[in-house]
Backbone bond lengths (Angstrom), bond angles and torsions (degrees), N, CA, C in turn:
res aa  C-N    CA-C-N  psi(-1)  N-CA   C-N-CA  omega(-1)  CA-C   N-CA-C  phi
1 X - - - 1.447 - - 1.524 108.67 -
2 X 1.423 116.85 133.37 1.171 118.11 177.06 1.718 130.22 -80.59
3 X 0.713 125.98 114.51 1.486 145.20 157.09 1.961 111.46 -2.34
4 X 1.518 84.97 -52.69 1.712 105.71 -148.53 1.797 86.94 -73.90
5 X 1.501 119.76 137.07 1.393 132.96 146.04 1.498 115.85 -24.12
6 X 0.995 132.87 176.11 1.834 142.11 160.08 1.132 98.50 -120.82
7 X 1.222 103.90 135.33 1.347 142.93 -175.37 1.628 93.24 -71.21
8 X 1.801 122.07 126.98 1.680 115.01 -178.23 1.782 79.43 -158.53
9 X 1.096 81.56 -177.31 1.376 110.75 -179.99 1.462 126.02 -170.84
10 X 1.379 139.48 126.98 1.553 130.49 -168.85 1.960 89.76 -94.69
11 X 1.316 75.90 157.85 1.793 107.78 -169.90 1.431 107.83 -146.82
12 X 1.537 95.26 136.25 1.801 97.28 -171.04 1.986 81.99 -86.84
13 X 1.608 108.67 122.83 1.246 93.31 164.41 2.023 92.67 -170.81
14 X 0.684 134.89 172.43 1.759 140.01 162.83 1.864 112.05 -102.63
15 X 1.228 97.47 124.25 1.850 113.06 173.56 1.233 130.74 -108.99
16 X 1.219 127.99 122.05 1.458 128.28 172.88 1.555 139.06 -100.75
17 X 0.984 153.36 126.31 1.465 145.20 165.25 1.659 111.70 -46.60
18 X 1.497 146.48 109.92 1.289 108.42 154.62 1.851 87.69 -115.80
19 X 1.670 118.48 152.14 1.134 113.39 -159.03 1.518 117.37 6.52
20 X 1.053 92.69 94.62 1.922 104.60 174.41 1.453 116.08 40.85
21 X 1.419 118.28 -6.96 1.355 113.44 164.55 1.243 139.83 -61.02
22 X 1.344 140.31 81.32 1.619 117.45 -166.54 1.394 114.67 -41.28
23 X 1.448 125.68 167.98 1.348 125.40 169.90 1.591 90.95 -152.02
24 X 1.697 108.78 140.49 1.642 104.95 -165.98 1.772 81.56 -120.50
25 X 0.991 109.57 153.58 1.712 118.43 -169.52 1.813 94.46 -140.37
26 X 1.400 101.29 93.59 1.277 115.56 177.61 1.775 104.80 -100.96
27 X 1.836 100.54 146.95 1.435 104.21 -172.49 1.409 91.67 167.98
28 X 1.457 95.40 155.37 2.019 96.66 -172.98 1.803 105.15 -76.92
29 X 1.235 115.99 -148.55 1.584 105.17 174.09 1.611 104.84 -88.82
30 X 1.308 98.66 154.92 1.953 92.99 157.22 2.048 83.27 100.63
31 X 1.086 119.52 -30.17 1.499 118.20 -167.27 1.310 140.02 -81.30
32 X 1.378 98.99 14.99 1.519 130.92 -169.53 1.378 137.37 46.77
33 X 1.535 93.51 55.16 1.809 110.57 179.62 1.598 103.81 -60.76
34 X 1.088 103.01 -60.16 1.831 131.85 -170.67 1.588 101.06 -70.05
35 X 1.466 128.64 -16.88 1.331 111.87 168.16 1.263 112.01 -103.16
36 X 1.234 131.96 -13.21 1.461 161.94 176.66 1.859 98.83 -61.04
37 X 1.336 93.32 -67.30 1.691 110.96 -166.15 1.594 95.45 -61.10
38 X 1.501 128.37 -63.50 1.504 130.41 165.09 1.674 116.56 -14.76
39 X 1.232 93.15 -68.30 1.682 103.11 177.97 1.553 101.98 -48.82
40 X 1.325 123.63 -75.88 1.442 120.82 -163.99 1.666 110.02 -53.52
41 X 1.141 117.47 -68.86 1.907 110.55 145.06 1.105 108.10 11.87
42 X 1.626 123.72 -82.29 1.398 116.64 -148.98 1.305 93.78 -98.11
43 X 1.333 126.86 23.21 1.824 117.05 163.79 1.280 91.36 -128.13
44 X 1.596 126.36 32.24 1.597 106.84 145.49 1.870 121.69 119.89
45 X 1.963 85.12 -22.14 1.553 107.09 169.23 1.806 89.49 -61.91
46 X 1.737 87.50 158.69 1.694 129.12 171.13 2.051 102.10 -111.69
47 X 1.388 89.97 115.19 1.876 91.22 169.40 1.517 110.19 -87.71
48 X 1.356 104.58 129.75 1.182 131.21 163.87 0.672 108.95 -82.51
49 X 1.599 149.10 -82.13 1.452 118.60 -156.88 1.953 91.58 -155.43
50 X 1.259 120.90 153.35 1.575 103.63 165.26 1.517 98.98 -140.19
51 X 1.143 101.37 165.96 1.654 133.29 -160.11 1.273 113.79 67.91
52 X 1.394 116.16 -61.47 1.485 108.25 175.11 1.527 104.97 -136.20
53 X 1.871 103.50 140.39 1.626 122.47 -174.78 1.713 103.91 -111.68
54 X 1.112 84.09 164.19 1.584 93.87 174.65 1.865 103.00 -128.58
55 X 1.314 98.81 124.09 1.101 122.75 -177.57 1.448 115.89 -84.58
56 X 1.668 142.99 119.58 1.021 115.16 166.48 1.660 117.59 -168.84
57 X 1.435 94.40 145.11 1.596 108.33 -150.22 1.770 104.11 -73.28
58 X 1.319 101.42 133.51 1.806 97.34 -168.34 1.871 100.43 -150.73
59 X 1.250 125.01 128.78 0.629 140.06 -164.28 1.895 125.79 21.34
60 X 1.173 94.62 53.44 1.757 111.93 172.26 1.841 93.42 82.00
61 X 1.688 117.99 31.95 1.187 100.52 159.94 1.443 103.82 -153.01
62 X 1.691 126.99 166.19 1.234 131.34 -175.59 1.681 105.69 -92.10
63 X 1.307 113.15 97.15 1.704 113.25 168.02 2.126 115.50 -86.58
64 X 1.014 93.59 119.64 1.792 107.07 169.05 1.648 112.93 -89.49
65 X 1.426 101.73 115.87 1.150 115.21 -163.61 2.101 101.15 -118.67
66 X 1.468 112.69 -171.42 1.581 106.12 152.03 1.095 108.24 -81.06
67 X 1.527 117.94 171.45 1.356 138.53 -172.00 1.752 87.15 -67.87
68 X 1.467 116.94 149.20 1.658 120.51 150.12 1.306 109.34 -69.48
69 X 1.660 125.78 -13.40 1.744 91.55 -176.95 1.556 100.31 -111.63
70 X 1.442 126.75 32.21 1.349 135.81 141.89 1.402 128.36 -47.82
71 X 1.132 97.50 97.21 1.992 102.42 168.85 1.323 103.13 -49.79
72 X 1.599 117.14 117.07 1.606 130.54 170.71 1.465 106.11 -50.31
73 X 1.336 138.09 -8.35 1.322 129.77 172.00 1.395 95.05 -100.40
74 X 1.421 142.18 14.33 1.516 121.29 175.15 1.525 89.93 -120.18
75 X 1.588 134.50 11.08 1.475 129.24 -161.50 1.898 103.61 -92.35
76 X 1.483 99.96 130.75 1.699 86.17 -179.46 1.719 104.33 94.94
77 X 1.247 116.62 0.64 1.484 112.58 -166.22 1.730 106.31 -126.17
78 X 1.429 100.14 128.35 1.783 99.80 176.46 1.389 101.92 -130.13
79 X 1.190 105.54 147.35 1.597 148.14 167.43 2.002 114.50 -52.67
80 X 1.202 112.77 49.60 1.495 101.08 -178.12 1.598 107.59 -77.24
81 X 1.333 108.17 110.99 1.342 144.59 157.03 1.975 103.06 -17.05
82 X 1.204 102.02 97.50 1.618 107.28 170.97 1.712 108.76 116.09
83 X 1.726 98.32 -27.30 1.554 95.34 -156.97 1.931 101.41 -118.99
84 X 1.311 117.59 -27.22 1.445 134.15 -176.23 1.426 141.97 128.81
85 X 0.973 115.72 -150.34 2.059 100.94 150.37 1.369 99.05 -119.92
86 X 1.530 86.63 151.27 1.272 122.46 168.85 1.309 141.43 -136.98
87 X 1.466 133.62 145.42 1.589 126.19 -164.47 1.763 87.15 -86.27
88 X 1.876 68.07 151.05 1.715 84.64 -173.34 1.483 103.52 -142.63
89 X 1.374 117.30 142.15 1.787 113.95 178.29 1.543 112.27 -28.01
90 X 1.131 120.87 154.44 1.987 109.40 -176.86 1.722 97.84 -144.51
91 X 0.980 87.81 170.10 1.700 102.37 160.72 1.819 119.65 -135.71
92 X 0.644 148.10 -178.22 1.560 147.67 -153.33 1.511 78.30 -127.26
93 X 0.885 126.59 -81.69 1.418 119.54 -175.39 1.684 108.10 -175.82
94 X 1.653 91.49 169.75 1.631 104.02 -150.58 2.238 101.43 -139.72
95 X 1.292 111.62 133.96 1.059 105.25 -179.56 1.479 114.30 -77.03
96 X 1.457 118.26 109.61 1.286 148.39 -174.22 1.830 96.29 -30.53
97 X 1.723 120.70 105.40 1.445 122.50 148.70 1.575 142.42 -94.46
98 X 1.779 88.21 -23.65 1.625 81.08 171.82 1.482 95.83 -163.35
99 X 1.403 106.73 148.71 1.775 115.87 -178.98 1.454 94.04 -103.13
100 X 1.300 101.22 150.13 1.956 111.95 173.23 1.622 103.12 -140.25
101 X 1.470 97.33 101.99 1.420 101.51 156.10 1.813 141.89 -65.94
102 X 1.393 111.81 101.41 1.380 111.21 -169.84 1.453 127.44 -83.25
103 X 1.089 113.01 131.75 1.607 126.80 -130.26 1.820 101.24 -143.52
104 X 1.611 114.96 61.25 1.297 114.19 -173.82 1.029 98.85 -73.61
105 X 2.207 91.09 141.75 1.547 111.55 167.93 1.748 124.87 65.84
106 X 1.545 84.90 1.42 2.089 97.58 175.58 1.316 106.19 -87.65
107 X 1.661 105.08 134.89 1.309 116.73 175.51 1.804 108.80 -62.75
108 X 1.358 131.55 117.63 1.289 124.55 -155.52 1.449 97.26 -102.89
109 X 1.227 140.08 156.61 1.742 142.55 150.17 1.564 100.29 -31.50
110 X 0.827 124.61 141.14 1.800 125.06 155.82 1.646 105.01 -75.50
111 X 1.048 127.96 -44.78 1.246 125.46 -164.06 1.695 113.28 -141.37
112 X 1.839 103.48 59.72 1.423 115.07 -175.73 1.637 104.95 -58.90
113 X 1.130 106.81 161.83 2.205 115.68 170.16 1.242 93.18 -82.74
114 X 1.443 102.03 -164.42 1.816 125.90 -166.17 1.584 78.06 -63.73
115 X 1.325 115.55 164.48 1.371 128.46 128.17 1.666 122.56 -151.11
116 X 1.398 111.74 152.53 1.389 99.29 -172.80 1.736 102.47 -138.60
117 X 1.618 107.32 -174.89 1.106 111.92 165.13 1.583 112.95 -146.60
118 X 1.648 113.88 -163.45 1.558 100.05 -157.48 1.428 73.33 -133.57
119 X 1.222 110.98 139.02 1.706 154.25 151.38 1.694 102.78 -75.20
120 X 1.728 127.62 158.17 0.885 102.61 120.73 1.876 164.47 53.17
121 X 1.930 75.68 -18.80 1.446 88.47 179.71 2.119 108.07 108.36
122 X 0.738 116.51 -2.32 1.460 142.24 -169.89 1.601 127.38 -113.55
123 X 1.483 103.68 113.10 1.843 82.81 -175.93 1.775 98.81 -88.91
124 X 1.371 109.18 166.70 1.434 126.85 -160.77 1.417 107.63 -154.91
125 X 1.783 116.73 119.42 0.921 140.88 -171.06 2.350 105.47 -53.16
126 X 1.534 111.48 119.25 1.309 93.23 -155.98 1.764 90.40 -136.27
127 X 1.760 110.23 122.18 1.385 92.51 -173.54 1.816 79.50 -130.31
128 X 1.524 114.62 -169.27 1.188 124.43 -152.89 1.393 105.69 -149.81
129 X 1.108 121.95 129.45 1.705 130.31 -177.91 1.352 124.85 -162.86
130 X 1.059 116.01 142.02 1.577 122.34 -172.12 1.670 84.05 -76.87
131 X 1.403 109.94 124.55 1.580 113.47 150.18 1.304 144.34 -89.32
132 X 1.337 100.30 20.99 1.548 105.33 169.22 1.525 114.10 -120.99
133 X 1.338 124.39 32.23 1.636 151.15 141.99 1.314 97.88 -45.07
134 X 0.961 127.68 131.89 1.855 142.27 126.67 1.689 101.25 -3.87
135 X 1.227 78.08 -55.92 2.202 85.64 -153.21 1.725 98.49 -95.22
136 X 1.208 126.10 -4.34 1.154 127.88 -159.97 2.220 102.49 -64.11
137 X 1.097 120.58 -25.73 1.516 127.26 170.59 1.608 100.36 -84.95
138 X 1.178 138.97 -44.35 1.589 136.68 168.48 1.283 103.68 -28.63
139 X 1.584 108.13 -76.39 1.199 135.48 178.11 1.386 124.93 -12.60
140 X 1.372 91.45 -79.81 1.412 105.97 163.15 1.770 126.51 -46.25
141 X 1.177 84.24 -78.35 1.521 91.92 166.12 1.958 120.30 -20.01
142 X 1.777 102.47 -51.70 1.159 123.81 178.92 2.117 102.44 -49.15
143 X 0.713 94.79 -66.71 1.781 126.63 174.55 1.276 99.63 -39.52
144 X 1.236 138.53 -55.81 1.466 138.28 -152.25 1.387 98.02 -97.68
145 X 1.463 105.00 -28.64 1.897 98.30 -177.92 1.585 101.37 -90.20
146 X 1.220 124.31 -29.71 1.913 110.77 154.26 0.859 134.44 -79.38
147 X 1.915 125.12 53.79 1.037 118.26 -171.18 1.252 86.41 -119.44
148 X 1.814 126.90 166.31 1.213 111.29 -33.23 1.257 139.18 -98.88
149 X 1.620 122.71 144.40 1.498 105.13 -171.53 1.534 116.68 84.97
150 X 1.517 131.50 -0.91 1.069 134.62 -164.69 1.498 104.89 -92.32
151 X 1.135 128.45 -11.29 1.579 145.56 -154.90 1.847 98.14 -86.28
152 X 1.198 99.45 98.96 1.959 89.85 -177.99 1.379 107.11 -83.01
153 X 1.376 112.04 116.06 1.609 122.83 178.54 1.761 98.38 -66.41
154 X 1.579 108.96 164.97 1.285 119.80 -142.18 1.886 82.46 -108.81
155 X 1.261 103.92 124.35 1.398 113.90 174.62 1.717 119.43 -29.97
């Protein structure tokens, strides 16, 4: 067993479980991380953590966890806009598969290539969607269950 700390870092961002997959839902405020995360919730996702995650590199992989300076009575709990917070199914944490940048009301590529980003030291499967679509939790969902490499880029 090693000695040395893990390398983490907190990130203002909202995380989900879908089958054990993390999914990190990055976007400024107002951009519908927390209405995004709701949707996947009620199709079966586990919340990890919202507003801010803690990222952190553990045995040659990036796991998304809650923030450490989360009060254990606010862990598992989101903010729905009109109505309050509320506890919601959770997971402790999940080894990080794909980041989704949320991008309201942006005209998107229909048929973008790979794209990724870097964790940590790590590249990470990275696609982009307005989350306030109908289909915008499908979507995702769609994405996380073709991972990895399953995504057929557009001729």
């Amino acid at each position: 067993m090693s000695d040395e700390a893990p390398i983490a870092i907190e990130f203002h961002a909202t995380a989900v479980a879908i089958d054990g997959a993390g999914i990190l839902l990055r976007g400024r405020s107002g951009t519908g991380k927390s209405d995004l995360a709701l949707r996947l919730v009620d199709g079966g996702a586990l919340l990890i953590g919202d507003d801010r995650v803690r990222l952190e590199l553990r045995a040659g992989r990036v796991w998304v966890g809650p923030s450490a300076e989360a009060p254990s009575g606010l862990r598992h709990r989101l903010e729905v806009r009109g109505l309050g917070i509320f506890a919601l199914p959770g997971a402790a944490e999940a080894p990080l598969a794909l980041v989704a940048d949320l991008l309201p009301g942006r005209n998107l590529d229909r048929l973008p290539g790979p794209q990724s980003c870097r964790y940590l030291g790590l590249d990470l499967p990275l696609v982009m969607l307005d989350p306030f679509l109908a289909s915008a939790a499908a979507k995702l969902r769609l994405a996380a269950r073709a991972l990895p490499g399953a995504i057929i880029p557009a001729p």
